[in-house]
C-alpha positions in Angstrom: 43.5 -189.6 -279.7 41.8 -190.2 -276.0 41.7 -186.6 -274.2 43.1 -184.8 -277.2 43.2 -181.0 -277.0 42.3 -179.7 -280.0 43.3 -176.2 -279.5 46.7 -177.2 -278.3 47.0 -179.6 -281.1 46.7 -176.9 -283.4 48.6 -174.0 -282.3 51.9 -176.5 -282.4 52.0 -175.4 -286.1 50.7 -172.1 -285.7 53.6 -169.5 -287.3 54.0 -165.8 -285.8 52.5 -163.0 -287.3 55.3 -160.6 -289.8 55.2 -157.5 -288.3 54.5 -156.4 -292.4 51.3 -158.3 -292.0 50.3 -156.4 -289.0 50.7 -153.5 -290.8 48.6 -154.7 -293.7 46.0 -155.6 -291.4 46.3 -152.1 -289.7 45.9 -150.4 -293.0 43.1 -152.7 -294.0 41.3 -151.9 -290.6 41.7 -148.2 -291.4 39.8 -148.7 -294.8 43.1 -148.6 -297.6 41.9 -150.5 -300.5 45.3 -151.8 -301.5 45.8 -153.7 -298.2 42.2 -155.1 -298.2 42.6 -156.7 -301.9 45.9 -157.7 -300.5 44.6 -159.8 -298.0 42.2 -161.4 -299.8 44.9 -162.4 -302.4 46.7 -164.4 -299.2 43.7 -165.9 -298.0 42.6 -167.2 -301.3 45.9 -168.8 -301.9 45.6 -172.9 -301.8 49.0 -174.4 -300.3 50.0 -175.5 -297.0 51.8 -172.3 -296.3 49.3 -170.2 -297.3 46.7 -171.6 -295.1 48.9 -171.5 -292.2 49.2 -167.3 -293.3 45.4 -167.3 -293.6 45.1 -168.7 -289.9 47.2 -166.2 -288.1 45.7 -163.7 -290.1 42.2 -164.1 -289.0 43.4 -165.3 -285.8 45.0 -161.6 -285.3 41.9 -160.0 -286.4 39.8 -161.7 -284.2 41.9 -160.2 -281.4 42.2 -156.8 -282.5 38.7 -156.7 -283.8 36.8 -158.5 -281.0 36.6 -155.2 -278.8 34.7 -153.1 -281.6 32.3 -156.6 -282.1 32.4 -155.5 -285.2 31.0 -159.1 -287.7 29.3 -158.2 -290.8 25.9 -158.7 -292.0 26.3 -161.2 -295.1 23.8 -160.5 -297.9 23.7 -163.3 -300.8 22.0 -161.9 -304.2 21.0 -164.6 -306.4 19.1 -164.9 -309.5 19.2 -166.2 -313.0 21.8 -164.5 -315.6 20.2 -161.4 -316.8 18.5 -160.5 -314.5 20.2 -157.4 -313.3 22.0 -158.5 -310.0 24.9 -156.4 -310.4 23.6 -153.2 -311.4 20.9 -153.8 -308.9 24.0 -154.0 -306.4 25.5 -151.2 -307.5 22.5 -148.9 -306.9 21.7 -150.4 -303.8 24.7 -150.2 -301.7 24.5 -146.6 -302.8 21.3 -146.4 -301.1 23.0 -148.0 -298.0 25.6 -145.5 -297.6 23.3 -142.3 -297.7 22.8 -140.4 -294.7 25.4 -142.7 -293.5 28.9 -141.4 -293.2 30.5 -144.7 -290.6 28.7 -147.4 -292.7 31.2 -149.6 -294.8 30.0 -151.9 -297.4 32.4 -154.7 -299.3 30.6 -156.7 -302.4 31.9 -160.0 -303.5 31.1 -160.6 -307.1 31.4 -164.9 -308.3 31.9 -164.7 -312.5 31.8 -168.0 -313.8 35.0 -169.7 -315.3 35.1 -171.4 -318.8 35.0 -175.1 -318.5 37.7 -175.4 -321.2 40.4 -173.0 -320.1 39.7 -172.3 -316.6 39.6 -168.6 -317.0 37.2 -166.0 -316.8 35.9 -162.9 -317.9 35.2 -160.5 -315.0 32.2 -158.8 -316.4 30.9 -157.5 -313.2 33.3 -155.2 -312.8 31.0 -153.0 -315.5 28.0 -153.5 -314.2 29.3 -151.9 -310.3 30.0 -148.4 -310.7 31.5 -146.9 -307.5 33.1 -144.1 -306.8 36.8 -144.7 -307.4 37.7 -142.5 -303.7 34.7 -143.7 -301.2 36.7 -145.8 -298.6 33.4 -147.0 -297.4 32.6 -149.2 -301.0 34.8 -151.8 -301.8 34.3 -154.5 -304.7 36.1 -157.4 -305.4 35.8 -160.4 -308.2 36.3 -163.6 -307.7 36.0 -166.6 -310.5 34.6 -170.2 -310.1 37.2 -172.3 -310.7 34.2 -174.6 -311.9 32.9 -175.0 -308.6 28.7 -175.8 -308.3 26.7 -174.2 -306.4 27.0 -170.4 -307.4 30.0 -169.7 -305.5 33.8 -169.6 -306.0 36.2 -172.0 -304.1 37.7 -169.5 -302.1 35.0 -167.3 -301.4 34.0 -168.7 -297.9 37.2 -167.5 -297.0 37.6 -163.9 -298.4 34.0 -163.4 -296.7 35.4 -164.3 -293.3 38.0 -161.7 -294.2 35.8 -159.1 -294.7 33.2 -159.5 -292.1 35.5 -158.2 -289.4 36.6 -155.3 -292.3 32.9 -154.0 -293.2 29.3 -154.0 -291.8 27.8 -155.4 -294.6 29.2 -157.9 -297.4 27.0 -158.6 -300.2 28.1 -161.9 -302.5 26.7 -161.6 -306.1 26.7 -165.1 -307.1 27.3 -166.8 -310.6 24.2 -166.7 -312.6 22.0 -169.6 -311.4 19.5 -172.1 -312.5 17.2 -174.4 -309.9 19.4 -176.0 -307.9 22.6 -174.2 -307.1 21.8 -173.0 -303.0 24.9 -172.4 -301.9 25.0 -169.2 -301.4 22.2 -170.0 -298.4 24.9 -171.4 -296.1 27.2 -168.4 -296.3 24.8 -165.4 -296.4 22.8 -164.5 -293.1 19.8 -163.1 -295.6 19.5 -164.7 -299.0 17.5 -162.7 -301.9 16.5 -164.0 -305.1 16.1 -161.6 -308.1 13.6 -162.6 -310.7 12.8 -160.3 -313.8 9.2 -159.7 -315.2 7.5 -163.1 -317.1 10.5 -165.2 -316.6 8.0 -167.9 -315.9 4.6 -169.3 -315.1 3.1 -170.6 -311.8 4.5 -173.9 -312.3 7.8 -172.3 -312.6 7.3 -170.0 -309.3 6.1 -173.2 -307.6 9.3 -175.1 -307.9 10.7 -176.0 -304.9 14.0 -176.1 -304.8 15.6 -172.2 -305.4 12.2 -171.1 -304.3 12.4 -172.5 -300.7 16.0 -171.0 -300.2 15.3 -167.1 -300.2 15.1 -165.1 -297.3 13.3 -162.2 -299.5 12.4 -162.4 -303.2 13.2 -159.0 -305.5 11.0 -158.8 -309.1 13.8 -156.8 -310.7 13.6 -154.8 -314.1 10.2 -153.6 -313.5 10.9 -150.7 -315.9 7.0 -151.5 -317.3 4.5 -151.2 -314.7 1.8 -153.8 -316.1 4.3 -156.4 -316.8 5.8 -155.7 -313.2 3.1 -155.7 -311.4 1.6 -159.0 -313.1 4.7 -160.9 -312.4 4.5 -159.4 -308.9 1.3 -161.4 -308.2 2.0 -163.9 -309.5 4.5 -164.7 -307.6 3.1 -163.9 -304.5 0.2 -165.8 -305.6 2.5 -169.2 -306.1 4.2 -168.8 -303.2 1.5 -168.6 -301.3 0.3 -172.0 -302.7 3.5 -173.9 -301.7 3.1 -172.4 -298.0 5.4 -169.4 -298.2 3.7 -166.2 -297.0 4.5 -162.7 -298.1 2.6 -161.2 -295.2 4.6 -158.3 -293.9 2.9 -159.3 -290.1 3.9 -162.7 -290.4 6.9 -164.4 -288.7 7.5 -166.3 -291.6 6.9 -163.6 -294.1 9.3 -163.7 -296.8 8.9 -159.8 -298.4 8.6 -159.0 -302.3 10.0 -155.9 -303.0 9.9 -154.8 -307.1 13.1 -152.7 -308.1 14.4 -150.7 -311.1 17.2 -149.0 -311.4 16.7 -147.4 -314.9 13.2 -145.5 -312.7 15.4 -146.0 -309.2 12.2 -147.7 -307.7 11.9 -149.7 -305.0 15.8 -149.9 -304.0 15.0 -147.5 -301.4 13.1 -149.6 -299.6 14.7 -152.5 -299.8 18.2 -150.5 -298.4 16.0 -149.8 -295.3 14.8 -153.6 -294.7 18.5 -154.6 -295.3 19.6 -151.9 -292.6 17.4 -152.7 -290.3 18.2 -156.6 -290.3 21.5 -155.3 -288.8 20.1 -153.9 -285.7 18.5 -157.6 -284.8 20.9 -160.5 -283.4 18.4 -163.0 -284.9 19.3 -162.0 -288.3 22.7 -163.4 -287.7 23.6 -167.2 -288.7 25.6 -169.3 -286.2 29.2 -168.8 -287.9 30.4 -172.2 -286.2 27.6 -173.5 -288.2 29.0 -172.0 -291.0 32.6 -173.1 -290.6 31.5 -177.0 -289.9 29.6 -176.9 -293.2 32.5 -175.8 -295.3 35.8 -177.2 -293.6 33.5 -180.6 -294.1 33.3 -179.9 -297.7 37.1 -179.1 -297.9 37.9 -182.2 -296.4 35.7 -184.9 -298.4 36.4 -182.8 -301.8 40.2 -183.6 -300.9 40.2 -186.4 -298.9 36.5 -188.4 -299.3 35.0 -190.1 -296.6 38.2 -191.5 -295.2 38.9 -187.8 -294.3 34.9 -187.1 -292.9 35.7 -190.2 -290.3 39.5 -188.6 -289.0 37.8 -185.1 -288.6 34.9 -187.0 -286.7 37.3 -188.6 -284.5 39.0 -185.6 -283.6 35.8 -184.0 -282.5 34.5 -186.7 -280.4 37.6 -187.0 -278.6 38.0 -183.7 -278.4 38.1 -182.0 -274.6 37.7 -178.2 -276.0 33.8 -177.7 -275.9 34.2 -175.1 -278.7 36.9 -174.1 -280.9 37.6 -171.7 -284.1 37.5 -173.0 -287.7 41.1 -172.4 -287.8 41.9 -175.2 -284.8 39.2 -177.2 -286.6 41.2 -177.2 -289.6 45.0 -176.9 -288.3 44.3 -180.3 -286.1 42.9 -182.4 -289.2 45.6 -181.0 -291.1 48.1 -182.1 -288.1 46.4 -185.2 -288.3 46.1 -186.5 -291.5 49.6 -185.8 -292.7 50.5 -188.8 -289.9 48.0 -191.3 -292.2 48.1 -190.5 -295.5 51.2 -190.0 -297.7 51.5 -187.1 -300.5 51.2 -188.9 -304.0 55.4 -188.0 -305.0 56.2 -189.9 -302.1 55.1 -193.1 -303.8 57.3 -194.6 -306.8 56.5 -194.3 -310.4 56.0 -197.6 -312.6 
Protein backbone atom coordinates (compact mmCIF):
# COMPACT_ATOMS: atom_id res chain seq x y z
CA UNK A 1 0.00 0.00 0.00
CA UNK A 2 3.42 2.26 -0.03
CA UNK A 3 2.60 5.45 -2.37
CA UNK A 4 -0.99 4.44 -2.97
CA UNK A 5 -3.19 6.86 -4.93
CA UNK A 6 -6.25 6.88 -3.47
CA UNK A 7 -8.09 8.81 -6.12
CA UNK A 8 -6.75 6.52 -8.75
CA UNK A 9 -7.58 3.58 -6.69
CA UNK A 10 -10.95 4.48 -6.69
CA UNK A 11 -12.04 5.71 -9.96
CA UNK A 12 -10.85 1.91 -11.34
CA UNK A 13 -14.45 0.92 -10.21
CA UNK A 14 -16.00 4.01 -10.99
CA UNK A 15 -19.13 3.26 -13.69
CA UNK A 16 -20.29 5.95 -16.38
CA UNK A 17 -23.01 8.01 -15.85
CA UNK A 18 -26.71 6.78 -18.00
CA UNK A 19 -27.39 9.43 -19.99
CA UNK A 20 -31.26 8.79 -18.21
CA UNK A 21 -29.52 9.74 -15.01
CA UNK A 22 -28.24 12.92 -16.41
CA UNK A 23 -31.55 13.76 -17.27
CA UNK A 24 -32.84 13.01 -13.84
CA UNK A 25 -30.27 15.08 -12.43
CA UNK A 26 -31.18 17.91 -14.97
CA UNK A 27 -34.74 17.77 -14.05
CA UNK A 28 -33.93 17.63 -10.35
CA UNK A 29 -31.53 20.80 -10.83
CA UNK A 30 -34.46 22.57 -12.48
CA UNK A 31 -36.70 21.97 -9.32
CA UNK A 32 -39.23 18.72 -10.70
CA UNK A 33 -40.19 16.96 -7.60
CA UNK A 34 -40.51 13.56 -9.16
CA UNK A 35 -36.78 13.46 -10.20
CA UNK A 36 -35.63 14.78 -6.74
CA UNK A 37 -37.62 11.92 -4.68
CA UNK A 38 -36.15 9.88 -7.38
CA UNK A 39 -32.77 10.33 -6.51
CA UNK A 40 -33.10 10.06 -3.17
CA UNK A 41 -34.66 6.56 -3.59
CA UNK A 42 -31.06 5.55 -5.46
CA UNK A 43 -28.93 7.06 -3.03
CA UNK A 44 -30.63 5.46 -0.07
CA UNK A 45 -30.39 2.08 -1.70
CA UNK A 46 -27.78 -0.34 0.37
CA UNK A 47 -25.97 -2.78 -2.21
CA UNK A 48 -22.81 -2.66 -3.87
CA UNK A 49 -24.34 -1.42 -7.13
CA UNK A 50 -26.25 1.06 -5.63
CA UNK A 51 -23.41 2.76 -3.94
CA UNK A 52 -21.46 2.70 -7.02
CA UNK A 53 -24.88 4.75 -8.69
CA UNK A 54 -24.79 7.01 -5.65
CA UNK A 55 -21.05 7.88 -6.36
CA UNK A 56 -21.25 8.96 -9.88
CA UNK A 57 -24.31 10.62 -9.05
CA UNK A 58 -22.92 13.12 -6.62
CA UNK A 59 -19.72 13.01 -8.42
CA UNK A 60 -21.72 14.55 -11.55
CA UNK A 61 -23.38 17.04 -9.40
CA UNK A 62 -20.41 18.21 -7.99
CA UNK A 63 -19.32 19.12 -11.44
CA UNK A 64 -22.27 20.59 -12.73
CA UNK A 65 -23.09 22.33 -9.63
CA UNK A 66 -19.56 23.62 -8.49
CA UNK A 67 -19.93 26.75 -10.84
CA UNK A 68 -23.19 28.12 -9.07
CA UNK A 69 -21.30 27.17 -5.47
CA UNK A 70 -24.41 26.41 -4.64
CA UNK A 71 -24.10 23.89 -0.84
CA UNK A 72 -26.91 24.22 1.44
CA UNK A 73 -27.30 25.49 4.83
CA UNK A 74 -28.25 22.26 7.01
CA UNK A 75 -30.58 23.06 9.89
CA UNK A 76 -31.18 20.04 12.53
CA UNK A 77 -34.57 20.60 14.66
CA UNK A 78 -34.57 18.42 17.62
CA UNK A 79 -36.66 18.11 20.54
CA UNK A 80 -38.56 15.69 22.69
CA UNK A 81 -41.88 14.03 20.98
CA UNK A 82 -44.63 16.45 21.32
CA UNK A 83 -43.17 19.14 21.24
CA UNK A 84 -44.31 20.60 17.97
CA UNK A 85 -41.19 20.14 15.64
CA UNK A 86 -43.03 19.54 12.53
CA UNK A 87 -45.66 22.03 12.57
CA UNK A 88 -43.14 24.33 13.83
CA UNK A 89 -41.23 23.40 10.47
CA UNK A 90 -44.03 23.73 8.47
CA UNK A 91 -44.68 27.36 9.46
CA UNK A 92 -41.26 28.25 9.44
CA UNK A 93 -40.01 27.49 6.07
CA UNK A 94 -43.11 29.37 5.07
CA UNK A 95 -41.62 32.29 6.65
CA UNK A 96 -38.32 31.56 4.80
CA UNK A 97 -39.72 31.73 1.43
CA UNK A 98 -41.60 35.11 1.82
CA UNK A 99 -40.39 38.05 0.01
CA UNK A 100 -38.25 35.45 -1.45
CA UNK A 101 -39.12 34.21 -4.91
CA UNK A 102 -35.07 32.16 -5.80
CA UNK A 103 -34.97 30.69 -2.22
CA UNK A 104 -35.47 26.80 -2.26
CA UNK A 105 -36.02 24.91 0.84
CA UNK A 106 -35.94 20.79 1.14
CA UNK A 107 -37.02 19.26 4.76
CA UNK A 108 -36.00 15.81 5.81
CA UNK A 109 -38.37 14.37 8.30
CA UNK A 110 -36.66 10.88 10.52
CA UNK A 111 -40.11 8.88 11.94
CA UNK A 112 -39.15 6.30 14.05
CA UNK A 113 -39.52 2.48 13.00
CA UNK A 114 -41.29 -0.21 15.24
CA UNK A 115 -38.73 -2.31 16.92
CA UNK A 116 -40.88 -5.42 16.12
CA UNK A 117 -41.76 -5.15 12.44
CA UNK A 118 -39.34 -2.66 11.18
CA UNK A 119 -41.88 -0.44 9.71
CA UNK A 120 -43.15 2.86 10.26
CA UNK A 121 -45.82 5.17 10.31
CA UNK A 122 -44.98 8.40 8.53
CA UNK A 123 -46.80 10.73 10.64
CA UNK A 124 -45.05 13.74 9.68
CA UNK A 125 -46.34 13.91 6.60
CA UNK A 126 -49.66 15.64 8.55
CA UNK A 127 -48.05 17.84 10.52
CA UNK A 128 -46.06 19.65 7.10
CA UNK A 129 -48.61 21.34 5.07
CA UNK A 130 -47.07 22.76 1.88
CA UNK A 131 -48.48 23.87 -0.93
CA UNK A 132 -48.79 20.81 -3.32
CA UNK A 133 -47.30 23.29 -6.63
CA UNK A 134 -44.41 25.53 -4.81
CA UNK A 135 -41.23 24.02 -6.56
CA UNK A 136 -39.30 25.87 -4.00
CA UNK A 137 -40.71 23.45 -0.83
CA UNK A 138 -39.96 20.03 -0.92
CA UNK A 139 -40.49 17.35 1.94
CA UNK A 140 -39.37 14.03 2.26
CA UNK A 141 -39.77 11.06 5.02
CA UNK A 142 -37.40 8.91 5.96
CA UNK A 143 -37.76 6.02 8.75
CA UNK A 144 -35.09 4.76 11.27
CA UNK A 145 -34.49 1.51 10.49
CA UNK A 146 -33.78 1.28 14.41
CA UNK A 147 -30.80 3.32 14.13
CA UNK A 148 -29.83 5.59 17.65
CA UNK A 149 -29.09 8.70 17.68
CA UNK A 150 -32.29 10.54 16.07
CA UNK A 151 -31.47 9.97 12.64
CA UNK A 152 -32.19 7.37 9.82
CA UNK A 153 -29.40 5.15 8.31
CA UNK A 154 -29.50 6.64 5.10
CA UNK A 155 -30.10 10.15 5.86
CA UNK A 156 -26.37 11.41 5.70
CA UNK A 157 -26.69 10.56 2.33
CA UNK A 158 -29.98 11.99 0.99
CA UNK A 159 -28.73 15.33 2.81
CA UNK A 160 -25.63 15.39 0.61
CA UNK A 161 -28.10 15.02 -2.21
CA UNK A 162 -29.98 17.83 -1.46
CA UNK A 163 -27.45 20.36 -0.37
CA UNK A 164 -26.31 20.92 -3.96
CA UNK A 165 -30.45 20.80 -4.81
CA UNK A 166 -31.64 23.63 -2.26
CA UNK A 167 -30.25 26.46 -0.09
CA UNK A 168 -31.49 25.21 2.97
CA UNK A 169 -32.25 21.57 4.32
CA UNK A 170 -33.84 21.31 7.49
CA UNK A 171 -33.73 17.45 9.17
CA UNK A 172 -36.63 16.95 11.76
CA UNK A 173 -35.29 14.25 13.78
CA UNK A 174 -37.03 11.21 15.59
CA UNK A 175 -38.39 12.39 18.83
CA UNK A 176 -35.51 12.42 21.30
CA UNK A 177 -34.60 11.98 24.88
CA UNK A 178 -30.94 13.06 26.57
CA UNK A 179 -28.56 11.52 24.76
CA UNK A 180 -29.31 10.98 21.11
CA UNK A 181 -26.79 14.13 19.37
CA UNK A 182 -26.53 12.93 16.21
CA UNK A 183 -28.12 15.24 14.42
CA UNK A 184 -25.09 17.79 15.69
CA UNK A 185 -22.58 16.13 13.24
CA UNK A 186 -24.80 16.58 10.10
CA UNK A 187 -26.49 19.95 10.67
CA UNK A 188 -24.31 23.25 10.38
CA UNK A 189 -26.91 24.91 13.09
CA UNK A 190 -28.60 22.61 15.55
CA UNK A 191 -31.89 23.88 17.47
CA UNK A 192 -33.54 22.27 20.29
CA UNK A 193 -37.36 22.79 20.80
CA UNK A 194 -38.55 22.51 24.35
CA UNK A 195 -42.36 23.15 25.23
CA UNK A 196 -43.51 25.15 28.32
CA UNK A 197 -42.81 23.26 32.01
CA UNK A 198 -41.32 20.23 30.49
CA UNK A 199 -38.93 20.43 33.35
CA UNK A 200 -37.17 22.03 36.25
CA UNK A 201 -33.69 23.51 36.57
CA UNK A 202 -32.14 20.30 37.17
CA UNK A 203 -33.64 19.08 34.05
CA UNK A 204 -32.39 22.38 31.98
CA UNK A 205 -29.03 21.80 33.63
CA UNK A 206 -28.36 18.41 32.21
CA UNK A 207 -25.50 18.32 30.20
CA UNK A 208 -25.66 16.17 27.58
CA UNK A 209 -28.66 17.44 24.87
CA UNK A 210 -28.20 20.83 26.47
CA UNK A 211 -24.53 21.36 25.38
CA UNK A 212 -25.36 20.22 21.73
CA UNK A 213 -27.68 23.21 20.47
CA UNK A 214 -26.60 25.87 18.46
CA UNK A 215 -29.98 27.86 19.41
CA UNK A 216 -32.70 26.66 21.87
CA UNK A 217 -36.64 27.35 20.68
CA UNK A 218 -39.47 27.32 23.87
CA UNK A 219 -42.11 26.14 21.46
CA UNK A 220 -46.01 26.05 22.18
CA UNK A 221 -46.03 29.22 23.97
CA UNK A 222 -49.77 29.62 23.18
CA UNK A 223 -50.04 30.90 27.16
CA UNK A 224 -47.94 33.83 27.88
CA UNK A 225 -47.29 33.23 31.69
CA UNK A 226 -46.44 29.68 31.29
CA UNK A 227 -44.13 30.78 28.26
CA UNK A 228 -42.53 33.26 29.61
CA UNK A 229 -41.70 31.31 33.01
CA UNK A 230 -40.28 28.49 31.13
CA UNK A 231 -38.42 31.10 29.14
CA UNK A 232 -36.38 32.10 32.16
CA UNK A 233 -35.95 29.54 33.37
CA UNK A 234 -34.10 28.25 30.93
CA UNK A 235 -32.12 31.04 30.32
CA UNK A 236 -31.51 31.16 33.87
CA UNK A 237 -30.02 27.31 33.90
CA UNK A 238 -28.14 27.70 31.13
CA UNK A 239 -26.52 30.36 32.28
CA UNK A 240 -25.49 28.37 35.36
CA UNK A 241 -23.79 25.59 33.39
CA UNK A 242 -21.74 28.41 31.41
CA UNK A 243 -23.90 28.86 28.30
CA UNK A 244 -24.80 32.49 27.61
CA UNK A 245 -27.91 33.69 25.84
CA UNK A 246 -26.43 37.16 25.38
CA UNK A 247 -27.30 38.33 21.97
CA UNK A 248 -23.55 40.42 22.03
CA UNK A 249 -21.77 37.46 22.99
CA UNK A 250 -19.70 35.24 20.67
CA UNK A 251 -20.76 32.37 22.39
CA UNK A 252 -24.36 33.40 22.72
CA UNK A 253 -26.57 30.64 22.08
CA UNK A 254 -30.28 32.67 21.26
CA UNK A 255 -33.79 31.70 22.85
CA UNK A 256 -36.37 32.41 20.65
CA UNK A 257 -40.24 31.41 22.01
CA UNK A 258 -42.56 30.36 18.96
CA UNK A 259 -46.28 29.50 18.39
CA UNK A 260 -47.73 28.71 15.57
CA UNK A 261 -51.41 28.47 16.78
CA UNK A 262 -50.57 32.86 17.65
CA UNK A 263 -47.74 32.74 14.67
CA UNK A 264 -45.23 34.23 17.22
CA UNK A 265 -41.88 34.33 17.24
CA UNK A 266 -41.23 32.25 13.88
CA UNK A 267 -40.68 35.43 12.21
CA UNK A 268 -37.83 36.08 13.86
CA UNK A 269 -36.32 33.05 14.07
CA UNK A 270 -36.71 32.78 9.82
CA UNK A 271 -34.55 35.97 9.86
CA UNK A 272 -31.67 34.56 12.19
CA UNK A 273 -31.82 31.33 10.11
CA UNK A 274 -31.37 33.56 6.89
CA UNK A 275 -28.96 35.45 7.90
CA UNK A 276 -26.66 32.40 9.06
CA UNK A 277 -26.50 31.84 5.23
CA UNK A 278 -24.77 34.96 4.34
CA UNK A 279 -21.68 34.02 6.91
CA UNK A 280 -18.98 31.28 5.74
CA UNK A 281 -18.51 30.58 9.50
CA UNK A 282 -21.81 29.16 9.83
CA UNK A 283 -20.69 26.37 7.56
CA UNK A 284 -19.28 22.90 9.05
CA UNK A 285 -16.22 21.39 7.38
CA UNK A 286 -18.05 18.72 5.12
CA UNK A 287 -14.75 16.54 5.02
CA UNK A 288 -15.35 16.57 8.66
CA UNK A 289 -18.62 15.44 8.09
CA UNK A 290 -17.89 12.64 5.60
CA UNK A 291 -14.80 11.16 7.93
CA UNK A 292 -17.28 10.94 10.82
CA UNK A 293 -19.89 8.94 8.97
CA UNK A 294 -17.88 6.70 6.38
CA UNK A 295 -16.08 5.71 9.98
CA UNK A 296 -19.29 4.80 11.33
CA UNK A 297 -20.19 2.78 8.15
CA UNK A 298 -17.19 0.92 8.24
CA UNK A 299 -16.96 -0.29 12.11
CA UNK A 300 -21.02 -0.89 12.04
CA UNK A 301 -20.13 -3.35 9.12
CA UNK A 302 -16.79 -4.23 9.50
CA UNK A 303 -15.61 -3.42 13.49
CA UNK A 304 -12.26 -2.40 14.24
CA UNK A 305 -10.63 -4.72 11.74
CA UNK A 306 -12.26 -2.37 9.16
CA UNK A 307 -11.27 1.19 11.25
CA UNK A 308 -7.40 -0.15 10.93
CA UNK A 309 -7.62 -0.98 6.78
CA UNK A 310 -9.34 2.53 6.28
CA UNK A 311 -6.47 3.99 8.48
CA UNK A 312 -3.89 2.39 6.48
CA UNK A 313 -5.19 3.63 3.35
CA UNK A 314 -5.05 7.19 4.62
CA UNK A 315 -1.62 7.21 5.99
CA UNK A 316 -0.27 5.88 2.92
CA UNK A 317 -2.14 7.75 0.96
CA UNK A 318 -0.25 10.50 -1.60
CA UNK A 319 -3.72 12.54 -2.38
CA UNK A 320 -3.57 15.32 0.39
CA UNK A 321 -7.41 15.56 0.11
CA UNK A 322 -10.00 13.56 -1.42
CA UNK A 323 -14.03 13.20 -1.72
CA UNK A 324 -16.01 10.92 0.53
CA UNK A 325 -16.74 8.97 -2.49
CA UNK A 326 -12.73 8.03 -3.14
CA UNK A 327 -12.67 7.62 0.65
CA UNK A 328 -15.28 5.07 0.46
CA UNK A 329 -14.74 3.43 -3.22
CA UNK A 330 -10.82 2.65 -2.11
CA UNK A 331 -11.83 0.86 1.35
CA UNK A 332 -14.42 -0.78 -0.58
CA UNK A 333 -11.56 -1.75 -3.29
CA UNK A 334 -9.72 -2.81 -0.50
CA UNK A 335 -11.45 -4.80 1.76
CA UNK A 336 -13.06 -7.15 -0.77
CA UNK A 337 -9.14 -8.36 -1.27
CA UNK A 338 -9.13 -9.46 2.82
CA UNK A 339 -12.26 -10.42 3.82
CA UNK A 340 -14.53 -13.03 2.08
CA UNK A 341 -18.57 -12.57 1.76
CA UNK A 342 -20.13 -15.02 4.36
CA UNK A 343 -21.78 -17.56 1.13
CA UNK A 344 -18.46 -18.03 0.16
CA UNK A 345 -17.66 -20.12 3.24
CA UNK A 346 -19.33 -23.81 3.55
CA UNK A 347 -22.32 -24.68 5.53
CA UNK A 348 -21.93 -27.46 8.42
Amino acid sequence: MNGMNVAAMASQTTPALSDDIKQLIDRALKMEKWPIARLISMVEVESDSAAEQRHVILDYLDSVVEEANRDALVVGITGTPGAGKSTLIGELCLRMLQGSDDLFVAVIAIDPSSQRSGGALLGDRTRVKFPSKDKRLFFRSQASHQELGGLGKKTYHAVRLLRYIFDIVVIETVGIGQSELEIDRLSDLTCLVLQPLTGDQVQFMKAGIMEIPDLFIVNKCDEDALAKKSYHLLRASLKLIDISTEQDSDRARPVFMTSALKNKGIEELARHILSLRQDPESFKNREIQGEYYLCKWIRQNYGGYGIEVYQSIKQNSTSERFSFEDREKAFNRMIKGMVKPLESFPCR
